[in-house]
Kinemage of the C-alpha trace (Angstrom):
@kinemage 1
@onewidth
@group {chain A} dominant
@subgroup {mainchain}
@vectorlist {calphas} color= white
{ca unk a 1} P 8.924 7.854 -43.170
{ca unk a 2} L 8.547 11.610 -43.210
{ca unk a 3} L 10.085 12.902 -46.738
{ca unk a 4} L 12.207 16.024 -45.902
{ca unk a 5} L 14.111 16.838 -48.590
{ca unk a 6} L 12.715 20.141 -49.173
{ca unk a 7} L 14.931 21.130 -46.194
{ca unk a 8} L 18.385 23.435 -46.515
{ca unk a 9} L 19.896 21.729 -44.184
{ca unk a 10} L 21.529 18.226 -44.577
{ca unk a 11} L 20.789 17.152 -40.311
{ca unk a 12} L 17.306 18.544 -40.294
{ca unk a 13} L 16.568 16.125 -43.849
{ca unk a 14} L 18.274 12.898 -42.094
{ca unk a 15} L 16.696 13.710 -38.516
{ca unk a 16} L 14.659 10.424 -37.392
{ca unk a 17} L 12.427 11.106 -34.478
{ca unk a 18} L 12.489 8.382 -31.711
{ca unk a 19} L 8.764 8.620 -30.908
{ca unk a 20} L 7.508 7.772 -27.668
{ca unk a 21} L 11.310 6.868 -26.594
{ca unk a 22} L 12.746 10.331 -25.511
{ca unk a 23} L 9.623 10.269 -23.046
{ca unk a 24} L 9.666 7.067 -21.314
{ca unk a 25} L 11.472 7.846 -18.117
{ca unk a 26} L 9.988 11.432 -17.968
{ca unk a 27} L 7.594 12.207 -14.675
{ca unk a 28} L 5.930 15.141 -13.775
{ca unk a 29} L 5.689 16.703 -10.378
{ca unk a 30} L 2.007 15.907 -10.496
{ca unk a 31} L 2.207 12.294 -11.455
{ca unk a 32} L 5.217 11.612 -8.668
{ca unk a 33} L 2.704 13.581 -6.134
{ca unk a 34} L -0.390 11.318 -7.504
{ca unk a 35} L 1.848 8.028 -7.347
{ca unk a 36} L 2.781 8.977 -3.624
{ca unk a 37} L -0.409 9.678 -2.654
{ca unk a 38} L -1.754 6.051 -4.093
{ca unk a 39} L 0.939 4.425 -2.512
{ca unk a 40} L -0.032 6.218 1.453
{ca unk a 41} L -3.967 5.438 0.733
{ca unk a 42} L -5.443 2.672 2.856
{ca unk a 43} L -7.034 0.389 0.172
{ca unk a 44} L -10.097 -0.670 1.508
{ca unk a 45} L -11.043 -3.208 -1.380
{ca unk a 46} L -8.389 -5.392 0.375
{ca unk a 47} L -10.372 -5.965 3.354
{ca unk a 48} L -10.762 -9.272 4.286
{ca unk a 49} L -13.928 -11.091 4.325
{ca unk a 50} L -15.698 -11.744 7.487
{ca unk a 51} L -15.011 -15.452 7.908
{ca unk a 52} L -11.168 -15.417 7.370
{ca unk a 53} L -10.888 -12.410 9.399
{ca unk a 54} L -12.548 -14.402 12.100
{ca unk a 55} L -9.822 -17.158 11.424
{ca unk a 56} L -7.377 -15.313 11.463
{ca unk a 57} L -7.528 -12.926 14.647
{ca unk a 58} L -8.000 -16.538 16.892
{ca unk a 59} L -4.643 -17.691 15.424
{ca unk a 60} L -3.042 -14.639 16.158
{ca unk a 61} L -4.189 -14.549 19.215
{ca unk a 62} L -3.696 -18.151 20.083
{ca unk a 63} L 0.373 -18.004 19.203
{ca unk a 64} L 0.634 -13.994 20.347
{ca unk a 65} L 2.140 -12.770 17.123
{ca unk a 66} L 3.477 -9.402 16.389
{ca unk a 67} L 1.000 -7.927 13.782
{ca unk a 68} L 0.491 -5.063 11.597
{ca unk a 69} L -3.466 -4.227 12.497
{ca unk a 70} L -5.102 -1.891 9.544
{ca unk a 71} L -8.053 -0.346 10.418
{ca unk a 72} L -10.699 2.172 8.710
{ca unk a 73} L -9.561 4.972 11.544
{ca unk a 74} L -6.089 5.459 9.583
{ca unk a 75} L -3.779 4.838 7.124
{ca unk a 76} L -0.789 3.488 9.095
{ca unk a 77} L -1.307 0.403 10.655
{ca unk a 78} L -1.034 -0.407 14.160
{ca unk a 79} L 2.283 -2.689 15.420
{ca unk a 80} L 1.465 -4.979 18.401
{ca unk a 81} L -0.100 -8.212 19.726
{ca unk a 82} L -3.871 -9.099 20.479
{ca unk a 83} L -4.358 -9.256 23.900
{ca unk a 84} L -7.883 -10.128 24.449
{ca unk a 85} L -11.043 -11.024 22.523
{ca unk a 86} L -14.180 -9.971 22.957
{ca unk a 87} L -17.831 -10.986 21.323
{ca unk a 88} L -17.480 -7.413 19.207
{ca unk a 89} L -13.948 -6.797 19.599
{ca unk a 90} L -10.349 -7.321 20.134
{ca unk a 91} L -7.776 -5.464 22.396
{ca unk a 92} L -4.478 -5.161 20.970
{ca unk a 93} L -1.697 -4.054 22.774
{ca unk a 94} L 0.742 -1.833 21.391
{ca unk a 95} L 3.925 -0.497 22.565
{ca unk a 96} L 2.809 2.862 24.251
{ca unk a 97} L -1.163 1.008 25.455
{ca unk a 98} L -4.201 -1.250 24.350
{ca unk a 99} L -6.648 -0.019 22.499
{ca unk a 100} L -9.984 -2.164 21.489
{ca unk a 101} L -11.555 -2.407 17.591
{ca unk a 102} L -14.869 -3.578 16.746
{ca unk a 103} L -14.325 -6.139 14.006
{ca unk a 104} L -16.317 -4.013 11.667
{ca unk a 105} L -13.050 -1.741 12.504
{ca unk a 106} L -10.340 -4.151 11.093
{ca unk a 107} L -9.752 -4.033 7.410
{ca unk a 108} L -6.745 -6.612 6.976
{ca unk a 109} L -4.204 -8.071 9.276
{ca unk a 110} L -1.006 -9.382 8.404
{ca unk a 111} L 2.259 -10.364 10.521
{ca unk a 112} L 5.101 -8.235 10.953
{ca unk a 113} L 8.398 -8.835 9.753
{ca unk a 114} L 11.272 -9.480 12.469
{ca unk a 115} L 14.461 -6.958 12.591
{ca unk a 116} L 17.392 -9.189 12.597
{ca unk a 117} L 19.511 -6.754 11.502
């Protein structure tokens, strides 16, 4: 404890400082833009590995699953169905046309969530 009593005035000898308390909710612009930022980067350390990728795009296929496709072209994924597979690549149908992706493309694929709202 900090000794004080050489102080005039009675509140300024009794003050007790929270510490790290009075900052624990407080954000910056810069850490809110840096948080955001993290949050809208395609991760590319979660791209699958080869095999299960494999795996997993014949299953998809097979039972013609809505899926969120990530690739290393963008950061949003793509929302639609595989339509066709290729030796090098798949064509996946989305609402507005089908595109094809190399499977060196195609980071991670997971299923998308049904609306029943």
């Amino acid at each position: 404890m900090i000794d004080r009593s050489y102080l005039p005035y009675k509140v300024a000898r009794e003050y007790v400082d929270r510490g790290m308390a009075k900052w624990m909710s407080f954000f910056i612009s810069e850490h809110t833009t840096a948080l955001t930022k993290l949050k809208n980067e395609s991760r590319f350390s979660e791209e699958m590995d080869p095999e299960e990728k494999m795996i997993i795009i014949y299953q998809m296929y097979q039972y013609g699953v809505t899926i969120l496709l990530f690739t290393s072209d963008r950061k949003d994924p793509y929302i639609g169905t595989i339509c066709d597979i290729d030796c090098e690549k798949i064509y996946f149908r989305t609402d507005d046309k089908t595109r094809s992706f190399l499977f060196s493309q195609i980071l991670r694929l997971d299923i998308a969530e049904e609306d029943n709202g």
